[in-house]
C-alpha positions as CSV (number, residue, x, y, z in Angstrom):
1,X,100.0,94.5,72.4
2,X,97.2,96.9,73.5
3,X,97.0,95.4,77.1
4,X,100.5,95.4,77.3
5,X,100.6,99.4,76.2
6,X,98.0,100.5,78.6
7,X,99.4,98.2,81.2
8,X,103.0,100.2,81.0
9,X,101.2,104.0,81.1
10,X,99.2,103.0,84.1
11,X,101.6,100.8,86.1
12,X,105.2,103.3,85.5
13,X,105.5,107.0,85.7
14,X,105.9,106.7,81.5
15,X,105.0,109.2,79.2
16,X,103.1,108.6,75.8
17,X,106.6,108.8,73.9
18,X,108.4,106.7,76.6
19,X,106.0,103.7,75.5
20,X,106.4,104.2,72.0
21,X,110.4,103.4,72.3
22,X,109.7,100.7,74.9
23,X,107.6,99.0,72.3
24,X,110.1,99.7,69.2
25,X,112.6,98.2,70.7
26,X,110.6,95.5,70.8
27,X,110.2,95.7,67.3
28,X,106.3,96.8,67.8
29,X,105.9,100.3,65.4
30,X,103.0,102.2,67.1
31,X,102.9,106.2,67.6
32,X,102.1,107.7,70.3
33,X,98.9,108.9,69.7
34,X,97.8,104.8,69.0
35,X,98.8,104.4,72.2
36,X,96.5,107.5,73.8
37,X,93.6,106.4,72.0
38,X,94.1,102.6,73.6
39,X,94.4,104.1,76.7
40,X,90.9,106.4,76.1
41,X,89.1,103.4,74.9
42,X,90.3,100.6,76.7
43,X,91.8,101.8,79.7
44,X,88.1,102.3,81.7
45,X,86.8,99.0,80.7
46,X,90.4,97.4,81.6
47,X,90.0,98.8,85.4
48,X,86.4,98.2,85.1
49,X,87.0,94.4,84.5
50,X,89.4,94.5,87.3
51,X,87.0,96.2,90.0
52,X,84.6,93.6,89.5
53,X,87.4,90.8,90.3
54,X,88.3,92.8,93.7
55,X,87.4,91.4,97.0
56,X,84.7,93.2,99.2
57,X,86.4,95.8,100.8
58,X,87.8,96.6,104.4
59,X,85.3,98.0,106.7
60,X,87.1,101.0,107.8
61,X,87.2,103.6,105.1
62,X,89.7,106.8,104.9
63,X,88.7,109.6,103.3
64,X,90.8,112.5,101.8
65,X,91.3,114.9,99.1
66,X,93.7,117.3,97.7
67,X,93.1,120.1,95.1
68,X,94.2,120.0,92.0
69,X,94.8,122.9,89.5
70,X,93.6,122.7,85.9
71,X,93.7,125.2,83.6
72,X,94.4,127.3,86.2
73,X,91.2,127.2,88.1
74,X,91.0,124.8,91.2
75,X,89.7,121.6,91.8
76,X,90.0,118.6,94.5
77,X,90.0,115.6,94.2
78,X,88.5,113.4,96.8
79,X,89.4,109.9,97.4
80,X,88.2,106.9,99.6
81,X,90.7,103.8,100.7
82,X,90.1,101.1,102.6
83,X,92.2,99.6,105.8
84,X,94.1,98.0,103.5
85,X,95.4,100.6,101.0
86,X,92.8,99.8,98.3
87,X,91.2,102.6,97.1
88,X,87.8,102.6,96.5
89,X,86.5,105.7,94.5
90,X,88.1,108.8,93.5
91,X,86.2,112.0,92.2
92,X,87.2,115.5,90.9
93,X,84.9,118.1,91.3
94,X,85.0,121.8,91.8
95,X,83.8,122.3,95.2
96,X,85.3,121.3,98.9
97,X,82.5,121.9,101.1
98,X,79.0,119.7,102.1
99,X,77.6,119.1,99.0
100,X,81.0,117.8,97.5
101,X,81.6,115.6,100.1
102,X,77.9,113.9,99.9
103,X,78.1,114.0,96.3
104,X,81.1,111.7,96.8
105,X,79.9,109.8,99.6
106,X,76.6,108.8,97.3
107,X,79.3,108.0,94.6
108,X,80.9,105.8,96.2
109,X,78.1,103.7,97.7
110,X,76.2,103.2,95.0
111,X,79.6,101.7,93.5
112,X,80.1,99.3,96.1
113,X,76.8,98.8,97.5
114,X,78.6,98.0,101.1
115,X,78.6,100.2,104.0
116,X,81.4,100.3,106.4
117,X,81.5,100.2,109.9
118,X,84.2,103.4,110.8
119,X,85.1,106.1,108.7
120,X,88.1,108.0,109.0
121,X,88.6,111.6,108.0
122,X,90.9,114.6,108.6
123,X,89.4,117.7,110.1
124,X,87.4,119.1,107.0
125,X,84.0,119.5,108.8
126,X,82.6,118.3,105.3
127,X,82.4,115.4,105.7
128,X,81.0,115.8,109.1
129,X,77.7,116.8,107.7
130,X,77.9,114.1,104.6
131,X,78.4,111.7,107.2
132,X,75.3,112.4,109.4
133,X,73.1,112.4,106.3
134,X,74.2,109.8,103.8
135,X,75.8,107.4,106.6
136,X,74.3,108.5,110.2
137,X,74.8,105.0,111.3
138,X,78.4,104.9,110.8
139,X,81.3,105.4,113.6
140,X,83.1,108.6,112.4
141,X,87.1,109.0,113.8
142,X,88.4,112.3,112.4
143,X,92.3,112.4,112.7
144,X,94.8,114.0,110.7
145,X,97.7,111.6,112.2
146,X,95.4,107.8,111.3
147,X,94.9,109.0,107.5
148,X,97.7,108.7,106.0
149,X,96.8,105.6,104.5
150,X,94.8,108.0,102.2
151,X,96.9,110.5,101.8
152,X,99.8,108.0,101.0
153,X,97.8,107.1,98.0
154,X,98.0,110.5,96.1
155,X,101.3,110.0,95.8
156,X,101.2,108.0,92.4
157,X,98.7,110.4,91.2
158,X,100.8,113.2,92.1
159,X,103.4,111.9,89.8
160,X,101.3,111.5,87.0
161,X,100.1,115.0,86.9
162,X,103.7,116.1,86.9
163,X,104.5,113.4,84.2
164,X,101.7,114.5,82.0
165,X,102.0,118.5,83.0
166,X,98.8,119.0,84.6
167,X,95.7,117.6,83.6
168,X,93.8,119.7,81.2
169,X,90.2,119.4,82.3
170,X,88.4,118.1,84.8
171,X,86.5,115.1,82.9
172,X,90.1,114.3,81.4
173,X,91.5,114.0,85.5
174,X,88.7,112.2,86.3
175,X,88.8,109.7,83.2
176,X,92.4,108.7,83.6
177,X,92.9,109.2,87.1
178,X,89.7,106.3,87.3
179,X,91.0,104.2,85.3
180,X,95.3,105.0,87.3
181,X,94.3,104.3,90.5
182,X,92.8,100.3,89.6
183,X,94.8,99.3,87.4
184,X,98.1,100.8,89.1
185,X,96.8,99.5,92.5
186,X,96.3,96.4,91.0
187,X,100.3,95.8,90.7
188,X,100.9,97.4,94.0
189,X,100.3,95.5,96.8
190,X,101.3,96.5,100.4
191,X,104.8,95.0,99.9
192,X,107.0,95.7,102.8
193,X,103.6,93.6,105.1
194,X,104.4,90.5,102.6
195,X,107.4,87.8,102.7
196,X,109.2,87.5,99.4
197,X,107.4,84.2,98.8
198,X,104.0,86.2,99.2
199,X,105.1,89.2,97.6
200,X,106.2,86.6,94.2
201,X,102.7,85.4,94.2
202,X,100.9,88.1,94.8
203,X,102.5,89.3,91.9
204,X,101.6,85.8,89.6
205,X,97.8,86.3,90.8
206,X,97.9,89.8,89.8
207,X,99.4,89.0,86.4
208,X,96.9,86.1,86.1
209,X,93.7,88.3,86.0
210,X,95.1,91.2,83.9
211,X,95.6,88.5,81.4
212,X,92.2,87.0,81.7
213,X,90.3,90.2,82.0
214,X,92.1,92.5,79.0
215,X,93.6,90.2,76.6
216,X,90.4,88.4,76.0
217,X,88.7,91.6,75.4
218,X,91.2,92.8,72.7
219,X,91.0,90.0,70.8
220,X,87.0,90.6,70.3
C-alpha cells in the first residue's frame, strides 16, 4: 500500500488529495497527510534502492539548469543526464556561477564514481571553469542546440512545482525533486526509440525491481 502510494505521487502529475481518492476507491482509508509522510520517509530510500539497480551510465553527460523561485527568492537547479535521457544528479542551490557548478560537478562524481568521456553544456561559462578544474581531462562541447536532452528533462519537474504551487524551501525541492527524478525516470523509458514488444517489457522489468526493491522494505 505504501509503495503503491509513493509510486502514484512520483510517477503522475497527482496531488496529495488526488491519491487519497485513488486509494478510497479502492477501499484503502488513508489521509493525505499518511501519504506525505510515506512519501518523506520512504520516498529517498525507494529511489535510493533503485539507483543502485541502474546500469553504469552513458559516457557523454549533458549538463543544464534552470532557476527556480521559492519563497520568492531565486534558486537553480542544476541537472546532469546522460546520452540516454537518464539523469544522473540534480542539485538546488542558490548560486549560478563557478563555485555552483563545481559544487555540482563534485556531487555528482563522488555519486557515481565514473568519469565520462564528453561533456555537454550550454553557453554558461560556469561550467567552463568547473570543467577545467574538477574534470580537465574531459572533452567539453558547449551547444545550446545538442542539450536538449537535458533540458527535455525539466519538463516533469516543471509540472510538479506547478502541481504542488512552488516548492517551499530549498532542502524541500531538493528532497523530493531527488527522490522525482529516479523513481519517475524509472517508468519512463525513451518510448518512441522502442518497438511495442520492447516498450511492454521494458515496462515488466521496471515493474519487477520496484517490487523487489520497495515492497520488501515496507514489510520490515
Amino acid at each position: 500500500m505504501i509503495s503503491h502510494a509513493v509510486w502514484l505521487y512520483h510517477v503522475f502529475s497527482l496531488s496529495l488529495r488526488d491519491v487519497e481518492l485513488i486509494l478510497a476507491e479502492r477501499g484503502i482509508m488513508v489521509t493525505h497527510e499518511s501519504i506525505r509522510q510515506w512519501g518523506l520517509r520512504f520516498g529517498a530510500d525507494f529511489a535510493r534502492k533503485l539507483r543502485r539497480r541502474r546500469p553504469k551510465p552513458g559516457d557523454t553527460w549533458h549538463f543544464d539548469e534552470v532557476f527556480l523561485r521559492i519563497n520568492g527568492v531565486l534558486h537553480y537547479l542544476w541537472r546532469a543526464v546522460d546520452q540516454h535521457g537518464v539523469v544522473l544528479d540534480i542539485l538546488v542551490q542558490g548560486g549560478r556561477n563557478a563555485t555552483a557548478a563545481k559544487r555540482f560537478f563534485k556531487r555528482l562524481l563522488a555519486g557515481l564514481k565514473y568519469n565520462p568521456k564528453r561533456i555537454v553544456t550550454d553557453g554558461l561559462r560556469s561550467y567552463g571553469a568547473a570543467k577545467r578544474e574538477v574534470l580537465p581531462d574531459v572533452r567539453h562541447r558547449t551547444s545550446r542546440y545538442l542539450n536538449n536532452r537535458a533540458e527535455n528533462s525539466h519538463r516533469p519537474t516543471r509540472r510538479r512545482e506547478r502541481q504542488m504551487q512552488r516548492f517551499k524551501s530549498p532542502r524541500q525541492a531538493q528532497r523530493f525533486l531527488s527522490a522525482h527524478s529516479v523513481i519517475y525516470g524509472h517508468f519512463r523509458p525513451r518510448r518512441h526509440l522502442m518497438t511495442a514488444a520492447r516498450y511492454r517489457h521494458a515496462r515488466a522489468e521496471a515493474f519487477g525491481v520496484w517490487q523487489q526493491e520497495t515492497c520488501a522494505r515496507t514489510a520490515v
